[in-house]
C-alpha positions in Angstrom: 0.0 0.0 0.0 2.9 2.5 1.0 4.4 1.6 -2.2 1.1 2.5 -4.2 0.7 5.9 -2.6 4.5 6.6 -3.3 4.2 5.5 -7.0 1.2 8.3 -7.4 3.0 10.8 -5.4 5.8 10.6 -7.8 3.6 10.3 -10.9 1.5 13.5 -9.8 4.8 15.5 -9.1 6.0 14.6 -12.7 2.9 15.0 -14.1 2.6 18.4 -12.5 6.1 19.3 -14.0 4.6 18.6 -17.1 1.6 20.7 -16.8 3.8 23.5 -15.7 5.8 23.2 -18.5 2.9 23.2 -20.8 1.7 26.5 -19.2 5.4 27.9 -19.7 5.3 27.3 -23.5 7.2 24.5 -23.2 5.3 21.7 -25.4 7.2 20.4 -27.8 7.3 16.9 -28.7 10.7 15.9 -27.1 9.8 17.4 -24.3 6.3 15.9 -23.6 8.0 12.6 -24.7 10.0 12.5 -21.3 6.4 11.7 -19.5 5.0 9.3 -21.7 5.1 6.7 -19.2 3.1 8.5 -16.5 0.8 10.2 -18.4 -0.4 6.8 -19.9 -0.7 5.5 -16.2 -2.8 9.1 -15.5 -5.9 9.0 -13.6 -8.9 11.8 -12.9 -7.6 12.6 -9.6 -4.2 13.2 -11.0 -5.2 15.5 -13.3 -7.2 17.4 -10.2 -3.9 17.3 -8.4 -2.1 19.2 -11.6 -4.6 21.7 -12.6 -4.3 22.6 -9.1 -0.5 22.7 -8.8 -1.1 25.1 -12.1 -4.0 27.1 -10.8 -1.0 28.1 -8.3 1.4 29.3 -10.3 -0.6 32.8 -10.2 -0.8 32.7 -14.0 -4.0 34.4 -15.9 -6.7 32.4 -15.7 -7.4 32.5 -20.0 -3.3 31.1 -19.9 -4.7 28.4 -17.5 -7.4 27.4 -19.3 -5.6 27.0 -22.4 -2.7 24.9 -21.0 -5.5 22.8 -18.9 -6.8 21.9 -22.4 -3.6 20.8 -23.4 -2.6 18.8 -20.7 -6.3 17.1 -20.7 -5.8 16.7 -24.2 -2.6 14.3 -23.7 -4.3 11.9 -21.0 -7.5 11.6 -23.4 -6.7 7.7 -23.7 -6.5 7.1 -19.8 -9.6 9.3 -19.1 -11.3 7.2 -22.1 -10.6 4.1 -20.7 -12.2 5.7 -17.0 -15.8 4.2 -17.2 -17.3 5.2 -14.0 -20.3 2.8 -13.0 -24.0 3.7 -12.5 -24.8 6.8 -10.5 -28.7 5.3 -9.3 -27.6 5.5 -5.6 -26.2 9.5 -6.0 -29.1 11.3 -7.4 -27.1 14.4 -6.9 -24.9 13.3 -9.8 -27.5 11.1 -11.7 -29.1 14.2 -12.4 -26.3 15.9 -13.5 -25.3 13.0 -15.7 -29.3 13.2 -17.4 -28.7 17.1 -18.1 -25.5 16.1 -19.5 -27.4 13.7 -22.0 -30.2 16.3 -22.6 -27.8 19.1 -23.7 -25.7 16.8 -26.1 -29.6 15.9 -27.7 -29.9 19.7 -28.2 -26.5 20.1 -29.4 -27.0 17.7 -32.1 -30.2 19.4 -33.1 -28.8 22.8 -32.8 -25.9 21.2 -35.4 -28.0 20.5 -37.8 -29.5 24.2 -38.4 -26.4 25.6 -38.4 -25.4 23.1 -41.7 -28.9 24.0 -42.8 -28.3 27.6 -42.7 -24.9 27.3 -44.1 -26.5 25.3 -47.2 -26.3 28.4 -50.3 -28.5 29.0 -52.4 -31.3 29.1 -49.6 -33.3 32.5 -49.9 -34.4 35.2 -47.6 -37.0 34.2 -46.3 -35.9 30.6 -45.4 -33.1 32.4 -43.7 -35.3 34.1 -41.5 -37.4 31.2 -40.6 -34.0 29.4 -39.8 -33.0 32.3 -37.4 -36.1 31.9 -35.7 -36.4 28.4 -35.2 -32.8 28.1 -33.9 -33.2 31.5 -31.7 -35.6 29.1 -29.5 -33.2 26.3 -29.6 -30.6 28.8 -28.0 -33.0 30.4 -25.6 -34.0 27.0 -24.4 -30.3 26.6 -23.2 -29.8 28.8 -20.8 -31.8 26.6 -18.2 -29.1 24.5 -18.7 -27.8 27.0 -16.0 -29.3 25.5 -13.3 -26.9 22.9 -14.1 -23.6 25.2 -13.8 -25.3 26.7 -10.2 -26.3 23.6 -8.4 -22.1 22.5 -9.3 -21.0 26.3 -7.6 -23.2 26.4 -5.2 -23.8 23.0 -3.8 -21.3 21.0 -5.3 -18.0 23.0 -5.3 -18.2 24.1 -1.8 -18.8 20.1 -0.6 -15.3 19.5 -2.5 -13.2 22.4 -1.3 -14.0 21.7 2.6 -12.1 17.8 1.5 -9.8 18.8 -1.1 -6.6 20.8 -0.5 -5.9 21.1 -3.9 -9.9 22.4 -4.9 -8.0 25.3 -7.0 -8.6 23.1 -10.3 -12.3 24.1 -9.6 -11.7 28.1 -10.3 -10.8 26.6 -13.9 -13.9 24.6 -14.4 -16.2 27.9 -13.3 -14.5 30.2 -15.6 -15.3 27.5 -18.1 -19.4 27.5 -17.2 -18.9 31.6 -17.7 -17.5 30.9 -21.3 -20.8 28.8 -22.1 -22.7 31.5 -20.6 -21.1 34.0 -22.8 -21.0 32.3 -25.8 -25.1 31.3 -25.6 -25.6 35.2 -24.6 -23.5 35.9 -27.6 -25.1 34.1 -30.2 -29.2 35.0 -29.1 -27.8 38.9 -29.9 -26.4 37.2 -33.4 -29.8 35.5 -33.6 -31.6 39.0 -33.0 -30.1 41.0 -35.2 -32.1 41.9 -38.7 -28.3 41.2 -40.5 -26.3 38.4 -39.5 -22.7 37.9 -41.1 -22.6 34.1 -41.7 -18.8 34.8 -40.5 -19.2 36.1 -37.3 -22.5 33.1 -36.5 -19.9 30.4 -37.7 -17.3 31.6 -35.5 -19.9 32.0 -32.5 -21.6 28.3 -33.0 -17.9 27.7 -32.8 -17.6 28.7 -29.5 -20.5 27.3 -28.3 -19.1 23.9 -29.3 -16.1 24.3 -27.7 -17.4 25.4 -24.0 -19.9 22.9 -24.4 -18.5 19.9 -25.1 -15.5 19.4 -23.0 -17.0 20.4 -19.7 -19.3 17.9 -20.4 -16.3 15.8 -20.6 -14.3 17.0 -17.6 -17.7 16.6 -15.5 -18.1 12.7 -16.4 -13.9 11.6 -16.7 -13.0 13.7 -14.3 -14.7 15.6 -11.6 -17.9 13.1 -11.2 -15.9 10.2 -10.7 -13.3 11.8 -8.0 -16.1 13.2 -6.3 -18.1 10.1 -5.9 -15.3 8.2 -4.4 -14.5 11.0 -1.8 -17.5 12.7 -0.8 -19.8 10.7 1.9 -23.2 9.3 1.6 -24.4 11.4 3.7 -23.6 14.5 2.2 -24.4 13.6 -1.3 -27.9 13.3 0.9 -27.9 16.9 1.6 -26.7 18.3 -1.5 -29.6 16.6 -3.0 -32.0 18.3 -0.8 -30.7 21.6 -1.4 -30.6 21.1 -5.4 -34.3 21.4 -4.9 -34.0 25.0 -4.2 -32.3 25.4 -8.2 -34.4 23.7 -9.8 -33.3 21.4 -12.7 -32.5 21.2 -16.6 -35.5 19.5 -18.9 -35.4 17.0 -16.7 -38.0 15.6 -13.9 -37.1 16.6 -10.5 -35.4 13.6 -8.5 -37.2 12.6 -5.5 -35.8 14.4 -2.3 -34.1 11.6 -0.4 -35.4 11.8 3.6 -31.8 11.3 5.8 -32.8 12.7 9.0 -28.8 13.2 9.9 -28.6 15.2 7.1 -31.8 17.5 8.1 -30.3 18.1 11.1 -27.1 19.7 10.0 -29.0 22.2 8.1 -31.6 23.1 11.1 -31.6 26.2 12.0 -31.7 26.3 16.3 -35.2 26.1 17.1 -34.8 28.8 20.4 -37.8 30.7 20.7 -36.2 33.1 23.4 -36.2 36.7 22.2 -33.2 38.5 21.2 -32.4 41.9 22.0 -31.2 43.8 19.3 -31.0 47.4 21.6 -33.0 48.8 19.7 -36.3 46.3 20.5 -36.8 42.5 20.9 -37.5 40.0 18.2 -37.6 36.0 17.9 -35.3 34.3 15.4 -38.8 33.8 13.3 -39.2 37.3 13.6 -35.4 38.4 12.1 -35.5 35.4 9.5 -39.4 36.7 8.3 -38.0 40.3 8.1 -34.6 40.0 6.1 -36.3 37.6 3.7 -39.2 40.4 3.1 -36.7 43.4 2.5 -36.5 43.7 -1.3 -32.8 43.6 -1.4 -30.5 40.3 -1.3 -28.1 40.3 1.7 -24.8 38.6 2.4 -22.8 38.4 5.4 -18.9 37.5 5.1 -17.1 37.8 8.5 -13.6 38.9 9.4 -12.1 35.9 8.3 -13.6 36.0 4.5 -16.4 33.5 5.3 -20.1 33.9 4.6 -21.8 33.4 7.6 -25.4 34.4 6.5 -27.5 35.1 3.2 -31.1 36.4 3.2 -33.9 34.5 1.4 -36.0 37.0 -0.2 -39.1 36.0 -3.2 -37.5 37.2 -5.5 -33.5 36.5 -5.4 -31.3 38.2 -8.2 -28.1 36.1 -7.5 -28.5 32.6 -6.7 -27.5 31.2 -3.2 -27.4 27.7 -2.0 -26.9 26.7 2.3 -23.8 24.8 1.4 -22.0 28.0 0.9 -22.2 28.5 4.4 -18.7 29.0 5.9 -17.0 28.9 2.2 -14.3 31.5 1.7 -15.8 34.5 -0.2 -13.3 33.7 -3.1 -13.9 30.8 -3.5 -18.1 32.2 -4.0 -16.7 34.1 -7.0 -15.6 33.0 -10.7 -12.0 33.4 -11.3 -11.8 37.2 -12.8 -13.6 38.7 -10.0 -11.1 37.1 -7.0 -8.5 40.3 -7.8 -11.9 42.5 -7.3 -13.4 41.0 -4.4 -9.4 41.1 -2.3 -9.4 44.6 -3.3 -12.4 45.6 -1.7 -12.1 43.2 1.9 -8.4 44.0 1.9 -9.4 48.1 2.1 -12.3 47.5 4.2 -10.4 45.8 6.8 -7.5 48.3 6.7 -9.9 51.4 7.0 -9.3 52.8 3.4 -13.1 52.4 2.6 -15.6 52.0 4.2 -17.9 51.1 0.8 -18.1 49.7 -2.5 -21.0 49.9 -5.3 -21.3 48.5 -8.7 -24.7 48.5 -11.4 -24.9 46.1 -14.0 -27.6 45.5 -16.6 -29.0 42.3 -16.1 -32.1 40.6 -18.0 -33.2 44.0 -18.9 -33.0 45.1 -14.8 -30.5 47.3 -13.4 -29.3 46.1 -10.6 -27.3 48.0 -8.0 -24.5 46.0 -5.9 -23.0 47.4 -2.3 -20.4 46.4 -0.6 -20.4 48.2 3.3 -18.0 47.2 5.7 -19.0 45.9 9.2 -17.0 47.4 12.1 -17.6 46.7 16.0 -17.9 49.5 19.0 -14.3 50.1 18.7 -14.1 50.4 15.1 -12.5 46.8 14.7 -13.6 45.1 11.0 -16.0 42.6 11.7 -17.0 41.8 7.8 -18.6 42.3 4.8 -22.6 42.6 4.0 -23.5 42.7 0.3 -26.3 44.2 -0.8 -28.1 43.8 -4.1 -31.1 45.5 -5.5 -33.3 45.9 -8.5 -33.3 49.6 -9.0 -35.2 49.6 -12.2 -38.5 51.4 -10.9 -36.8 53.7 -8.3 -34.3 55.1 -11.2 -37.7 56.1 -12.9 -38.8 58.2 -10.0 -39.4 61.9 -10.8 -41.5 64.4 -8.3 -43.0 63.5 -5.1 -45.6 60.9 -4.3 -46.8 61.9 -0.8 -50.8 60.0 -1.0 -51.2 56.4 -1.2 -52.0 55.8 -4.7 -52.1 51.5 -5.3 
């Protein structure tokens, strides 16, 4: 046994050397040829190992994802040959898995307009039609998010309380924002009244290539690690809060009953009332009146860990319970870590005291606060975000001083 964990220690270290080298430019035949022995012997949780190892060389995370690919690309006969059994006992990842299979029936569909549309001699009019039809087929992916959130919210923040070398994960977000983008980018293509068949070639393009391999990554690499380190019991709750995301053209699982699992994510039934100075509440009380403000709140404390998220009707960003006590950066794709250490990192030295954003979302402008949370003496105690739909209030003009419903 020693002698098995010493063979993949030394087979991840040289495998990480080669990912390195990769990500230095340094991919030439001769030199990839020096690994040829351990990269046939590869395995997923090897390649977790090196993406991490990589993730940590501090390089951009577009060089990263490029090298990743690579490196991925080399162990495709190993991973090939990883045939992960049947999922039926983790519904968490079963239902993954299905979404998995319904995307790749859309994608095939969604292939065959494109070679439609690039067919010439096809007139005006049938072009229009085409742009139509496949418009829907685009729209009708992006509830394949619910997908990429129930893996960030629930999913990621299970593996990076067991995994010291979780980093690799920052990769495979940055990767769900390049499908975003690239289905975003191709509905405005869809939209417009011209569409150069140049650009919509090169967009499909994209789509293709975000799709696809993540697909892939999910079912040879991360699924199968997961399964094998994660606990029962856990997969158990995860499942129970995917309910909360909501699923991908597929029939929601049933909710598996594990009444350890409930228990974790009770809140403490103390009907005592809390003084808050400035009156007396029950916890029903604070949790009914955070969850009615029209804002979405989120508490990190001092030591970059969110500690509390309101639950409000209508919730702009999503939020799962597992993200409880996760480090803030980890809550965050890849390009916005710099941003969000900018702003805790002057918050806690007294620089600012505030940060605000606005961003255009779904034809909503929403407004995003950052306000830093100090104690009597001035000591930082935190971070609570704030984000609103300011839509209507922008539109105010005058006063309004009778009730007028």
């Amino acid at each position: 046994m020693a002698e098995f964990i010493n063979n993949s220690e030394k087979r991840r270290k040289s495998l990480l050397e080669l990912g390195i080298g990769i990500l230095e430019g340094n991919n030439n035949l001769q030199f990839v040829s020096r690994f040829e022995k351990q990269i046939e012997q590869a395995t997923s949780r090897d390649i977790v190992y090196i993406v991490d190892g990589m993730v940590n060389t501090g390089r951009p995370i577009e060089e990263l994802k490029k090298a990743v690919s690579k490196v991925i690309n080399l162990m495709y006969i190993p991973l090939k040959e990883n045939q992960p059994g049947s999922y039926e006992m983790i519904p968490f990842i079963k239902a993954l898995v299905d979404e998995n299979h319904e995307m790749e029936l859309r994608m095939k569909e969604i292939k065959n307009f494109v070679k439609t549309i690039n067919i010439s001699g096809i007139d005006r009019e049938q072009l229009t039609q085409l742009k139509s039809d496949l418009l829907l087929k685009i729209q009708d992916l992006e509830i394949f998010d619910r997908h990429y959130i129930r893996k960030e919210n629930i999913l990621f923040p299970q593996l990076e309380k067991i995994w010291q070398d979780y980093r690799c994960l920052q990769v495979m977000w940055s990767l769900h924002d390049d499908a975003r983008k690239s289905i975003r980018k191709l509905k405005q293509s869809l939209q417009m009244d011209e569409m150069a068949m140049e650009q919509f070639n090169q967009q499909i393009g994209e789509l293709f290539f975000s799709v696809y391999p993540l697909i892939y990554r999910e079912e040879k690499i991360l699924f199968p690690v997961a399964v094998e380190e994660i606990p029962q019991k856990d997969w158990t709750l995860m499942h129970q809060l995917s309910a909360d995301v909501g699923y991908a053209w597929i029939d929601e699982p049933e909710v598996l009953e594990n009444s350890e699992a409930k228990a974790e994510q009770k809140f403490s039934a103390n009907q005592d009332m809390i003084d808050l100075d400035t009156g007396l509440l029950e916890v029903g009380d604070i949790i009914r009146v955070f969850n009615h403000l029209p804002v979405d709140i989120t508490y990190v404390d001092e030591n970059d860990e969110v500690r509390y998220f309101s639950n409000p009707k209508n919730r702009l960003f999503p939020r799962s319970k597992a993200i409880i006590g996760r480090q803030v950066q980890n809550c965050h794709p890849p390009e916005s870590i710099d941003v969000v250490n900018r702003i805790v990192e002057a918050f806690r030295n007294g620089e600012k005291d505030e940060a605000s954003f606005w961003i255009q979302m779904k034809g909503r402008f929403i407004l995003i606060q950052y306000f830093a949370v100090r104690d009597e003496d001035n000591n930082y105690k935190g971070v609570v975000e704030v984000s609103q739909d300011v839509t209507e209030i922008r539109k105010l003009e005058g006063e309004r001083r009778l009730l007028d419903w």
